[in-house]
C-alpha positions as CSV (number, residue, x, y, z in Angstrom):
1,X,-51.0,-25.2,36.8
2,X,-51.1,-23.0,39.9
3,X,-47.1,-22.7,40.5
4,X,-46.3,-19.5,41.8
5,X,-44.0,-18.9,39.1
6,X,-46.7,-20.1,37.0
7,X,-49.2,-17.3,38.1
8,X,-47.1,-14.8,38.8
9,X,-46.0,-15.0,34.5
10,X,-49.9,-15.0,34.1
11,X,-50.6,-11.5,35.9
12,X,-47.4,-10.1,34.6
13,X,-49.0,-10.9,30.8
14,X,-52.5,-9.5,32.0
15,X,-50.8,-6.6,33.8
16,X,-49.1,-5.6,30.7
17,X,-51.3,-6.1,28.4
18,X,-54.2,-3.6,31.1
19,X,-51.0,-1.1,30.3
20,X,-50.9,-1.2,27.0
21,X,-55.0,-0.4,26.5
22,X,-54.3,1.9,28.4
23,X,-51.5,4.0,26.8
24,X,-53.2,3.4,23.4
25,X,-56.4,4.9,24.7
26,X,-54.6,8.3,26.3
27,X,-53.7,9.0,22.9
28,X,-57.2,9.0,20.8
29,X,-59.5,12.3,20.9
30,X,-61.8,12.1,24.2
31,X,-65.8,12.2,23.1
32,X,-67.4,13.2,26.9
33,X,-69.7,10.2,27.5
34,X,-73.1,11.9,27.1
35,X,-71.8,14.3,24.3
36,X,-69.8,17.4,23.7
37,X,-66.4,18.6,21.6
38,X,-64.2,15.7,21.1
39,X,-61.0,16.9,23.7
40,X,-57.2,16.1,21.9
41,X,-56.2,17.3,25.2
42,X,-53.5,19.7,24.0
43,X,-52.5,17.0,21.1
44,X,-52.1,18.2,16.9
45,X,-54.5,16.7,14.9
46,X,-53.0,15.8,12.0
47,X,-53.5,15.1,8.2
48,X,-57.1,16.0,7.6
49,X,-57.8,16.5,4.3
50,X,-59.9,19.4,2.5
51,X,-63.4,19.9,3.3
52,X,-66.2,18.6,1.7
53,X,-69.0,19.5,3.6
54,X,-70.1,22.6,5.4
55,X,-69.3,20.8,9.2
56,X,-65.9,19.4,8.0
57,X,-63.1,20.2,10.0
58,X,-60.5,22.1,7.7
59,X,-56.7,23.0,7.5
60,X,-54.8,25.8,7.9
61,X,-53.6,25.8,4.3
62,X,-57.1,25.1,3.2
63,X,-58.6,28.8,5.0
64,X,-55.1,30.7,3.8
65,X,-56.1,29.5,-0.2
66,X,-59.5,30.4,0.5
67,X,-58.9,33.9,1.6
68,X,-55.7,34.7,0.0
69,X,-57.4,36.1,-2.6
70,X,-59.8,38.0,-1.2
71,X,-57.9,39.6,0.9
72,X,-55.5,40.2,-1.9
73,X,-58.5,42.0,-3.7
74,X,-59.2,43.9,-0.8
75,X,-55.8,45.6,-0.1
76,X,-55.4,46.2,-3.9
77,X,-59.3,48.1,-3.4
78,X,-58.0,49.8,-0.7
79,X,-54.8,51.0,-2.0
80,X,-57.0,52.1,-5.5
């Protein structure tokens, strides 16, 4: 059916749905097309969990355990 009503429903569904690919990709991490640091493009990464291997991304809480003690040691050293 080539109605004008007709068509102009059809490129309001395609025009929507180009939108909404669209919005969903602006918010993934960006991977530059030949390679490079993924880019969150000012965006909080969110709910990683603890390392496991040496390259894994870690948390903030995981570093502060790590070195809490440590660095506990170290200003009790200090202060001996």
């Amino acid at each position: 059916d080539l109605r004008a009503v007709t068509l102009d429903n059809d490129f309001d569904r395609l025009w929507m749905a180009m939108q909404q690919i669209f919005l969903s990709d602006s918010l993934s991490l960006k991977r530059p097309l030949f390679g490079g640091d993924y880019d969150a493009h000012g965006l909080t990464v969110t709910n990683l969990r603890d390392p496991q291997n040496p390259q894994d991304a870690t948390t903030m809480r995981w570093v502060q355990l790590q070195y809490a003690i440590p660095i506990e040691e170290a200003k009790q050293a200090r202060d001996e």
